[in-house]
C-alpha positions as CSV (number, residue, x, y, z in Angstrom):
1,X,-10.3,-18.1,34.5
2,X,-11.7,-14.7,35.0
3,X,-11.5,-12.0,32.3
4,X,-9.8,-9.8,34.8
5,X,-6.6,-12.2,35.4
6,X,-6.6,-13.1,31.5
7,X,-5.9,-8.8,30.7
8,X,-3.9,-9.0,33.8
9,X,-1.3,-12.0,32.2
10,X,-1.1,-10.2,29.0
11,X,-0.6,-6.9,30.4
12,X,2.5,-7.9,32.2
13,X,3.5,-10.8,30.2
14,X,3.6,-7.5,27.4
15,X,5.8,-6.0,29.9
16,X,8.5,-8.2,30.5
17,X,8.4,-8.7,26.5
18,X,8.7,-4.9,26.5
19,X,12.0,-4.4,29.3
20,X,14.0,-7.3,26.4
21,X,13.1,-5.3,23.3
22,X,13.4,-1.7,25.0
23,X,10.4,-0.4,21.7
24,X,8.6,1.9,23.6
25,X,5.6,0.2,21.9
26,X,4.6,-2.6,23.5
27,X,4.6,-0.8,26.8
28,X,1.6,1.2,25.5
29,X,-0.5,-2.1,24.8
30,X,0.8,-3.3,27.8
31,X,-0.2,-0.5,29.9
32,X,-4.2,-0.4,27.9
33,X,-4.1,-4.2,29.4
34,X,-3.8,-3.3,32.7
35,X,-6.5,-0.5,32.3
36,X,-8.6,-3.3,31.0
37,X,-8.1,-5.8,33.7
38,X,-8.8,-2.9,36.2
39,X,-12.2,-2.3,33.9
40,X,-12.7,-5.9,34.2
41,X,-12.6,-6.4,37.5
42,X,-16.2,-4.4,37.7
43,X,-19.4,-5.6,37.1
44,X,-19.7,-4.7,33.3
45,X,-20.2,-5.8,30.1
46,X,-18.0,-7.7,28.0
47,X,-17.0,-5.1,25.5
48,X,-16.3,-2.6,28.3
49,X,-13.0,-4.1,29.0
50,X,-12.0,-4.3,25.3
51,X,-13.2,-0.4,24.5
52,X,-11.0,0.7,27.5
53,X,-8.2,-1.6,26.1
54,X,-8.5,0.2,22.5
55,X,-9.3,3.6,23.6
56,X,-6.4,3.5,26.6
57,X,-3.7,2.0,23.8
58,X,-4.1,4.8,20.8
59,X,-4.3,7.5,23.6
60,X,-0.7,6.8,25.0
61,X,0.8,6.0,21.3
62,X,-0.3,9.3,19.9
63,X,0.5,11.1,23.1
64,X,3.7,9.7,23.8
65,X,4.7,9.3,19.9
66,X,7.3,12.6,19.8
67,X,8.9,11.5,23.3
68,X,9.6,7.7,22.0
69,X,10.8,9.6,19.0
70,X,13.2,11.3,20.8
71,X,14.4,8.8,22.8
72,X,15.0,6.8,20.4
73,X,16.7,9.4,18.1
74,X,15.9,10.5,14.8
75,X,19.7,10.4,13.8
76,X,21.4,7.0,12.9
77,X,24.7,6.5,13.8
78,X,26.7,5.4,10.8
79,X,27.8,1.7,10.5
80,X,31.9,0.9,9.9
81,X,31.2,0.7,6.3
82,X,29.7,3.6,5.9
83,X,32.8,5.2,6.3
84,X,34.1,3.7,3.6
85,X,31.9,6.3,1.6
86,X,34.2,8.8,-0.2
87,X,37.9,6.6,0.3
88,X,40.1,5.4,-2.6
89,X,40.4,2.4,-4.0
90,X,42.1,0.6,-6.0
91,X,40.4,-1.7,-9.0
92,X,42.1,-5.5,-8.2
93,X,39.6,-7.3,-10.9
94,X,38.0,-5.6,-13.9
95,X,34.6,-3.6,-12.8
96,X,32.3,-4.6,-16.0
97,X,28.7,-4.5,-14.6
98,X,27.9,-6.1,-18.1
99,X,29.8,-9.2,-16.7
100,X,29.1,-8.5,-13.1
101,X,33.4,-8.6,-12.6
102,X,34.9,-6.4,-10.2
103,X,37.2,-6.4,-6.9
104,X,38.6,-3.7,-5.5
105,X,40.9,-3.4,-2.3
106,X,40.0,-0.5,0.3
107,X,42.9,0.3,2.9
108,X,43.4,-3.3,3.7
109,X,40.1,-5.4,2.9
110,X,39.1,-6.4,-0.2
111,X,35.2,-5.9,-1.4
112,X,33.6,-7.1,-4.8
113,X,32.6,-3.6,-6.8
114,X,30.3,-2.7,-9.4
115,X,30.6,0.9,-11.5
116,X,28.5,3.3,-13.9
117,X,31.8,2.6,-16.2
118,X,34.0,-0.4,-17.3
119,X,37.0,0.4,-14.9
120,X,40.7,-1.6,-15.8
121,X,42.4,-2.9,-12.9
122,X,45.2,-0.6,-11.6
123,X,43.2,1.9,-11.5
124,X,41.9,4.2,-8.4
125,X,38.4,4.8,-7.8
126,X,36.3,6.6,-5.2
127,X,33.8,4.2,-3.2
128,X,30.7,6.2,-4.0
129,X,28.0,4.0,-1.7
130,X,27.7,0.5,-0.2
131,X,25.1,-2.0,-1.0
132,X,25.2,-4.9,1.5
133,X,28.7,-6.2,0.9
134,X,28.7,-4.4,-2.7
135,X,30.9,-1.4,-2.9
136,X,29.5,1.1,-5.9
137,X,32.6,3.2,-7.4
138,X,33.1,5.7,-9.6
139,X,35.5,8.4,-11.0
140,X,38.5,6.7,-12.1
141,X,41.8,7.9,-11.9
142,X,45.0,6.5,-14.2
143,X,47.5,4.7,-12.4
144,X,50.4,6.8,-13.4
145,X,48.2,10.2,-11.8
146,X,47.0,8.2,-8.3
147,X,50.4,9.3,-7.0
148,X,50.4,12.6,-8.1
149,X,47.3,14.1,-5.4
């Protein structure tokens, strides 16, 4: 098999990989393939092929770095529990990290909690991050003054 047909498999075999993972990434390498079976397909050496491929690949990544940047979007778009960030709750089991207990119910779902503080159950806390499926809670509020806001 000739070395021209070989970058031109690879090329757009990287190609089709690229249109199913949508990167921007692999349609660089793909493209330096192509450059290298064109490069192939002349009388050259060996390496010629291979320096086009590694030249032509860094060349489109740097240039084209800020425009798959931006298509892609510097900005994540939060997940459902990140919303979850800043609601009450209330404490169902005892938070004690010392004996990694704690349960606390949010609107309607219940998630296992851990605090900075030993919080009783009863109480309301504030969900102050998530960690996996691991809500981290703080500033406790008395049952008798949750009604009161």
């Amino acid at each position: 098999m000739s070395p021209a047909l070989i970058w031109l498999i690879v090329g757009l075999g990287l190609l089709i990989i690229e249109l199913f993972t949508m990167t921007f990434f692999l349609m660089w390498i793909a493209c330096g393939a192509l450059l290298a079976a064109i490069a192939a397909f002349f009388p050259t050496a060996a390496w010629v092929p291979w320096m086009v491929f590694s030249v032509a690949t860094v060349a489109l990544l740097i240039a084209t770095r800020r425009l798959a940047r931006s298509m892609h979007g510097g900005v994540t778009v939060p997940s459902n529990v990140d919303r979850l960030v800043g609601q009450t709750a209330v404490v169902l089991e005892t938070i004690d990290s010392a004996r990694d207990t704690g349960r606390v119910r949010v609107e309607s779902d219940e998630w296992r909690a851990r605090g900075y503080e030993k919080i009783p159950e009863g109480h309301h806390v504030t969900v102050m991050e998530v960690e996996g499926a691991t809500l981290i809670v703080g500033d406790a509020i008395a049952p008798e003054c949750a009604g009161e806001e």
